[in-house]
C-alpha positions in Angstrom: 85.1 91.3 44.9 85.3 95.0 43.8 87.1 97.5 44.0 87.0 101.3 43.1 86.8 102.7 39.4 86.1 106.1 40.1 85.5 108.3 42.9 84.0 111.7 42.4 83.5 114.7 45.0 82.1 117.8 44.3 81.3 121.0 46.8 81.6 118.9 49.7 83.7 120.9 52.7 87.0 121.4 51.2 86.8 120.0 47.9 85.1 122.5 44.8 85.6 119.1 42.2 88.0 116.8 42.3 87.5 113.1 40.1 90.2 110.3 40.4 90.2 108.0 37.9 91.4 104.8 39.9 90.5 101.5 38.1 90.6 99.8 40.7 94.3 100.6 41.3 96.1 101.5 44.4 96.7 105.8 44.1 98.3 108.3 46.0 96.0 111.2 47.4 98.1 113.7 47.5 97.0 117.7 48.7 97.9 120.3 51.1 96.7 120.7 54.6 93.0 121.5 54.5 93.0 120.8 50.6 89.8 117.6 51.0 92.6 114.4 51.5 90.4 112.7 54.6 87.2 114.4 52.8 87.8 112.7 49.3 89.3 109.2 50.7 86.2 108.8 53.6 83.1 110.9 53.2 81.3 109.0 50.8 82.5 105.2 53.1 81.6 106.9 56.4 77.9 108.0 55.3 77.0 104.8 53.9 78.0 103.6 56.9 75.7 105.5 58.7 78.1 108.3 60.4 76.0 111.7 60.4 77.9 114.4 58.7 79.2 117.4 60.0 77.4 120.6 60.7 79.3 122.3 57.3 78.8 120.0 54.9 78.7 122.3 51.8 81.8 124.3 50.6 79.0 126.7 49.4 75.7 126.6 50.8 73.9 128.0 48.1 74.7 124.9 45.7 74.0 121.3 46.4 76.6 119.1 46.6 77.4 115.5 45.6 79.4 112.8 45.6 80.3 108.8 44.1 82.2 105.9 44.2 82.2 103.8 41.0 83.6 99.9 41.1 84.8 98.0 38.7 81.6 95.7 38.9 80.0 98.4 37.1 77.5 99.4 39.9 78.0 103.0 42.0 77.2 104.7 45.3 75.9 108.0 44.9 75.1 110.8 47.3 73.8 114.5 46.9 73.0 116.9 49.5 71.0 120.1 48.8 71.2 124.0 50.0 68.5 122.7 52.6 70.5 120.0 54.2 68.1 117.4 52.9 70.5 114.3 51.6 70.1 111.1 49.0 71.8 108.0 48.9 71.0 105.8 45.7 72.7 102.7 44.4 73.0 102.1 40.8 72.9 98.8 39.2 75.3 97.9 36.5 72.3 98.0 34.2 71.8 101.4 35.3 68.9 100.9 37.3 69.5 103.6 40.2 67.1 102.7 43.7 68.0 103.9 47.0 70.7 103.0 49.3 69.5 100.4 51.6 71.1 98.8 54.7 71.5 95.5 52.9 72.9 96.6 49.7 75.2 98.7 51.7 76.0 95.6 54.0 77.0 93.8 50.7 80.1 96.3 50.2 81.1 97.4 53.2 81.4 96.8 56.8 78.8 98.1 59.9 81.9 100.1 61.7 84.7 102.4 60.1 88.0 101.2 61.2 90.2 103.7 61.2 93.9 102.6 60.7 95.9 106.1 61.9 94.0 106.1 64.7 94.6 102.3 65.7 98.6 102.3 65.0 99.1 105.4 67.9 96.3 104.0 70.2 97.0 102.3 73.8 96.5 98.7 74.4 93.4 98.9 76.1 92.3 102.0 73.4 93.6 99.5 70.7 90.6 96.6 72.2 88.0 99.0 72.0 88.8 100.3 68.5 89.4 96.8 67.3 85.9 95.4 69.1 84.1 98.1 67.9 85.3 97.7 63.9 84.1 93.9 64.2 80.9 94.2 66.3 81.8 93.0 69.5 80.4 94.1 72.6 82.6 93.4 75.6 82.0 97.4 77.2 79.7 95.6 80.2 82.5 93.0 80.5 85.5 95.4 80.2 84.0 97.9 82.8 83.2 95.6 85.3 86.9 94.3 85.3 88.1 98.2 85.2 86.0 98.9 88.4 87.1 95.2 90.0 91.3 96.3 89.4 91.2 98.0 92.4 89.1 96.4 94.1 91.4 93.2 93.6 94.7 95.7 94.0 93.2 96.6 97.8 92.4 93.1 98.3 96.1 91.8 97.3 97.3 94.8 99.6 95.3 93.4 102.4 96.0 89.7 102.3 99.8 90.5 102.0 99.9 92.6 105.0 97.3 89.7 107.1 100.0 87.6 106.0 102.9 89.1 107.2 101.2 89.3 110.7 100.0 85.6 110.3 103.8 84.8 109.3 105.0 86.6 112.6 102.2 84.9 114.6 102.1 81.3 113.5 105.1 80.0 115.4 103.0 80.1 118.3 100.9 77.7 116.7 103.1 74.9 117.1 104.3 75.1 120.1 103.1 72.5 123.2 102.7 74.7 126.8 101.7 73.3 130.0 97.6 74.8 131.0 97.7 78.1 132.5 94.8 76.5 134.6 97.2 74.0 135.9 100.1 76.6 137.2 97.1 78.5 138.7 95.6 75.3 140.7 99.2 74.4 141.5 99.6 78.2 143.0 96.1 77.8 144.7 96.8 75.0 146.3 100.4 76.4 147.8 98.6 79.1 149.2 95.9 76.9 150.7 98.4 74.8 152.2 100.2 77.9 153.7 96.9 79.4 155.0 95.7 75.7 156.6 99.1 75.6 157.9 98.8 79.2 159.4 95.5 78.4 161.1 97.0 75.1 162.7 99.7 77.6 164.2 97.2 80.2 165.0 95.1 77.6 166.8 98.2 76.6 169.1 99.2 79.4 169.8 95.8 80.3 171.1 96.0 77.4 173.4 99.2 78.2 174.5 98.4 82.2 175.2 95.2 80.7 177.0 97.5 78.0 179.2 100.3 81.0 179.6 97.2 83.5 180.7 96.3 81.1 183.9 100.0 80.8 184.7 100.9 85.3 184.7 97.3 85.5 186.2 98.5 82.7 189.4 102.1 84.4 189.2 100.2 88.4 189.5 97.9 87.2 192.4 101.1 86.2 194.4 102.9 89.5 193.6 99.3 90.7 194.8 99.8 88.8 197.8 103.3 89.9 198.5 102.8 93.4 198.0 99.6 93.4 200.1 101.8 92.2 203.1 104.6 94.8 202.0 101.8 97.7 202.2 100.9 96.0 206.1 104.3 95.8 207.5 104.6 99.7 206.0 101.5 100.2 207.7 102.3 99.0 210.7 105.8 100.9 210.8 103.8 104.0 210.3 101.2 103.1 213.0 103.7 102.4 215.5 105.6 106.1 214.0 103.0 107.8 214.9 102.5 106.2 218.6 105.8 106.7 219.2 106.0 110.8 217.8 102.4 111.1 220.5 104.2 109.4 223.3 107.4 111.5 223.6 105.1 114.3 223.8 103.7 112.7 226.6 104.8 113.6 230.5 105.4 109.8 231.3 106.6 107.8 233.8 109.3 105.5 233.8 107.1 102.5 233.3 106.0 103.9 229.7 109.7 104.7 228.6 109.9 101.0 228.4 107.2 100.9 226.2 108.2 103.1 224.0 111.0 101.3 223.9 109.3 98.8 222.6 107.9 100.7 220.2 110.9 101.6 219.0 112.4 98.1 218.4 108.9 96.7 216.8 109.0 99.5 214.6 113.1 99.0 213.6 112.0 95.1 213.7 109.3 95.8 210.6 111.7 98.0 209.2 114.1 95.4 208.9 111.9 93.0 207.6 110.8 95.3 205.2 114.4 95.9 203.9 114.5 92.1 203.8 111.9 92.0 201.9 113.1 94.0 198.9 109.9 96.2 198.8 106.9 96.2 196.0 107.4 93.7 193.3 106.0 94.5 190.0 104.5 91.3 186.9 107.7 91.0 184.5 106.3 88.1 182.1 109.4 86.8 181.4 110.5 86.1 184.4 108.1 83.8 185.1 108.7 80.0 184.4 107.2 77.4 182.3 105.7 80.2 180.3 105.3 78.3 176.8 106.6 80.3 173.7 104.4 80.7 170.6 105.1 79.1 167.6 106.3 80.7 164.6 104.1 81.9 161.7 105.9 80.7 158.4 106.5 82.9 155.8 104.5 83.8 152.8 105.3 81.2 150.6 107.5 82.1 147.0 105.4 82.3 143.9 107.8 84.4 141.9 109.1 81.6 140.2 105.0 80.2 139.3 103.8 83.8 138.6 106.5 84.5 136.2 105.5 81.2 134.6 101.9 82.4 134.6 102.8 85.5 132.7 104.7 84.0 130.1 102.1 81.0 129.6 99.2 84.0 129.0 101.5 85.8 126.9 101.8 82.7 125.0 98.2 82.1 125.5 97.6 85.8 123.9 100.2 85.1 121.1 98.2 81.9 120.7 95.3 83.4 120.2 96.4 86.2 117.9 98.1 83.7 115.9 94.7 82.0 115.5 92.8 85.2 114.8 95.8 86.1 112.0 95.5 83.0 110.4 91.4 82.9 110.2 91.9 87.0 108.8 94.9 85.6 106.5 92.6 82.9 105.2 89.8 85.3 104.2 91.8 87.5 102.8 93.1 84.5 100.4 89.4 83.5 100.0 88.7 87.3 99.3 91.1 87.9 97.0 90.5 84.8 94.8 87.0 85.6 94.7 87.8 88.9 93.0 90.2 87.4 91.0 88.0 84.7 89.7 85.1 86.8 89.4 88.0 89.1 86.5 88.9 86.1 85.0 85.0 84.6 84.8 84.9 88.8 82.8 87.9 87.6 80.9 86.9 84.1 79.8 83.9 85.9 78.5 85.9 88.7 76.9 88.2 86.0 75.0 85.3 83.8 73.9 83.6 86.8 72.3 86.9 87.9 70.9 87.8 84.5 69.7 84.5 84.0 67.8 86.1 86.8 65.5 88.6 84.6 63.0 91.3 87.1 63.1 94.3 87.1 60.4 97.2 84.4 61.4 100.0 85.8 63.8 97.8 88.0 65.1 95.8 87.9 68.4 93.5 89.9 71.3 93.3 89.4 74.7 92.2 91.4 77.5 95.8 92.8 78.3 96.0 93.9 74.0 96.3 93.0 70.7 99.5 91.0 69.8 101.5 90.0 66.6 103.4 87.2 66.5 103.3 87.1 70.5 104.8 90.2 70.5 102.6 93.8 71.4 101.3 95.5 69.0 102.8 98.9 69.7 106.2 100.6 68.5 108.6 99.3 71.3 108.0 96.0 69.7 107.0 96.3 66.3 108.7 98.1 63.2 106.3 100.9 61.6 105.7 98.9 58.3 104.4 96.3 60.7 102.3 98.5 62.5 100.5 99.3 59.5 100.5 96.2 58.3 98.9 94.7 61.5 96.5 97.8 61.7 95.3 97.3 57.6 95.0 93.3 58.2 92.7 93.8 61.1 90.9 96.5 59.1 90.7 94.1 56.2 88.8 91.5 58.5 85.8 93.2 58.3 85.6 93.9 54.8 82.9 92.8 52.6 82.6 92.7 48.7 84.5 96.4 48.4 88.2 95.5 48.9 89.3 99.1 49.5 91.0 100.8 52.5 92.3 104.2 53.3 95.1 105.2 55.8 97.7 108.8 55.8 100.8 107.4 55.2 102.7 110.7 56.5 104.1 108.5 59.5 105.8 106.0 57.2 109.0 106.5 55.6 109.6 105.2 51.8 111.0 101.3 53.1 108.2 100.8 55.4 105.6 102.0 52.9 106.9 99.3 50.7 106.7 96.9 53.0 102.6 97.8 53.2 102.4 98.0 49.4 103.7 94.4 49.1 101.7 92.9 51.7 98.3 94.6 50.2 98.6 93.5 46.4 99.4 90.5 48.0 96.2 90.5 49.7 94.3 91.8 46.6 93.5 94.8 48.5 93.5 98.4 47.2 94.8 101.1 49.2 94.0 105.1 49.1 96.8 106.4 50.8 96.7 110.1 52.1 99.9 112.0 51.1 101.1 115.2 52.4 102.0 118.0 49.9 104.5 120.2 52.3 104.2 122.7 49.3 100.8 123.3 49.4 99.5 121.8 46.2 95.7 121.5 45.2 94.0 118.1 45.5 95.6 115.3 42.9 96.0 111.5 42.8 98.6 109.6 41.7 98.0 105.8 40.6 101.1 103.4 42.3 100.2 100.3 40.2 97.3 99.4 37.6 95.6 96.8 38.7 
């Protein structure tokens, strides 16, 4: 294992020169804002790992620039950048030999991905994954986005299935309960009415019979009042007959022999008028005076069906009730089978998330799901966690990934004197040496201060 020696930066961005003679010792890096802190701790690390450099990468672009990281092991990383832009990254042997850079010596010392510790501590759960996959090579974006574009997908699913529940719950009494046909209180009506009808054409047909029998008995009762008034009219006729004889023959010069007719006369014609009185004069056909008439029967009434119709109504509202209960409960059930299709489809994503993540042999206590990395059970994050622990958590995960170079760099301006402790004892516990980024609220040029000798 190996750590740092020496680290030298010259005319890169911030820095004109600046040499810290580490020994593999944990050191302050202590400077003003803008002074070349990040620059001197990272630049050198990040380019071997193959992060382009800035735009400005010269403090003065009319010299080159160069920089190197010496470890104890006696070999060294060095990089030089001329006015042009053109760069060169060599390794040198601890025999001196000096060859170029190449992935596979780099990959010897240090990791494929920066992790970067500041960054990780203030991050979100779900920023904290990504960060964290990233440092340690795992690929779960594919996985991760499918389940981020599936969320609400399964959120209006769950929204769906609990309102087709609540109608199914409203509905599904109607499942259970036992009702007569509808069909049978309709044939029951039908067959009242039938009844009724056959029972009204039985009445109608007698009282056909009977208007026919009652028809011969006013026609034989109208041709005798025919007969009666025909002999009224006569004797009238006759009266006025023997009238007008009478009136012609007291106009007549007569002799005494024709008085007595006329007499005569006379006393027919008071005779006729007598019987005519008698008679009562004209009669006229009043049907119910004559006898054995026979009456009509009776058509019954229409019989009641408010009491089966009112049962019909209820049984199809039951029978619609019925239905919609059935029609609930098949939309409730697909729902159900809807939403635990998305769900299983986000936990098939998660299943492969974990088994990716678990394939990683993460530091004891500490562990990541899909939901966020976790300490001792507990979040990550600083609701849960003290700052030292933060830290702590963020420099163990970085140290996962570290290879025969057993250095890390964090800015230690969050942490107060306790916490930092707290980090300083668990990484020369861990045989791990720290750069640690200091503010200088004064202003002060670029320095580093060694915490303990190694």
């Amino acid at each position: 294992m190996a750590k740092i020696n020496r680290s030298y930066v010259k005319n890169i961005k911030n820095i004109d020169e600046f040499v810290a003679e580490l020994n593999g010792a944990t050191a302050y890096i202590i400077g003003g804002n803008t002074r070349g802190k990040t620059t001197f701790c990272s630049f050198l690390i990040s380019r071997l790992m193959g992060d382009k450099p800035d735009v400005e990468v010269l403090k003065d672009k009319a010299k080159s620039g160069e920089a190197s990281i010496k470890m104890d092991d006696g070999s060294e990383f060095r990089y030089v950048i001329n006015p042009n832009g053109t760069e060169k990254l060599t390794y040198v042997y601890s025999d001196g030999k000096e060859v170029k850079a190449t992935k596979e010596i780099i990959n010897k010392y240090l990791p494929n991905k920066f992790f970067d510790v500041n960054k990780f501590v203030v991050a979100t759960p779900k920023e904290k994954i990504y960060i964290l996959t990233k440092a340690l090579g795992i690929d779960i974006t594919e996985e991760q986005k499918k389940i981020n574009d599936l969320i609400p997908v399964r959120e209006e699913r769950y929204r769906q299935k609990k309102a087709k529940q609540a109608l199914y719950d409203e509905f599904k009494i109607y499942l259970s309960l036992s009702f007569d046909s509808i069909e049978e209180l309709k044939s029951k009506k039908k067959l009242m009415l039938e009844s009724y009808q056959k029972s009204v054409e039985e009445i109608n047909k007698i009282n056909k019979e009977i208007e026919e029998r009652n028809k011969i008995k006013i026609e034989e009762e109208k041709k005798k009042i025919d007969e009666y008034n025909n002999n009224i009219k006569k004797i009238e006729q006759d009266i006025e007959n023997l009238r007008n004889i009478y009136m012609l023959m007291q106009k007549l010069y007569c002799k005494d022999e024709l008085n007595n007719i006329i007499e005569i006369i006379k006393n027919k014609g008071v005779e006729l008028k007598n019987l005519l009185d008698k008679t009562g004069g004209y009669k006229t056909l009043k049907i119910e005076t004559i006898e054995g008439l026979e009456k009509q029967k009776e058509i019954p009434p229409m019989p009641d069906f408010k009491q089966i119709d009112d049962q019909i109504i209820q049984m199809e509202e039951k029978m619609e009730n019925y239905r919609k209960a059935k029609m609930y409960k098949s939309e409730y059930e697909q729902s159900v089978e809807d939403y635990e299709e998305i769900c299983k489809e986000i936990e098939e994503l998660e299943k492969r998330i974990k088994e990716k993540l678990q394939a990683v042999k993460l530091p004891e206590q500490i562990k990541i799901t899909s939901s966020g990395v976790f300490y001792k059970d507990m979040p990550v994050d600083e609701k849960h966690l003290s700052k030292s622990e933060l830290y702590i958590v963020s420099l163990m995960l970085s140290s996962v990934n570290l290879k025969e170079l057993r250095t890390l760099y964090f800015d230690c301006s969050p942490l107060d004197k306790n916490n930092l402790k707290d980090v300083l004892v668990w990484a020369k516990q861990n045989d791990l040496q720290l750069l640690i980024e200091r503010p200088d609220f004064e202003g002060g040029e670029l320095k580093f201060e060694i915490i303990e000798d190694n």
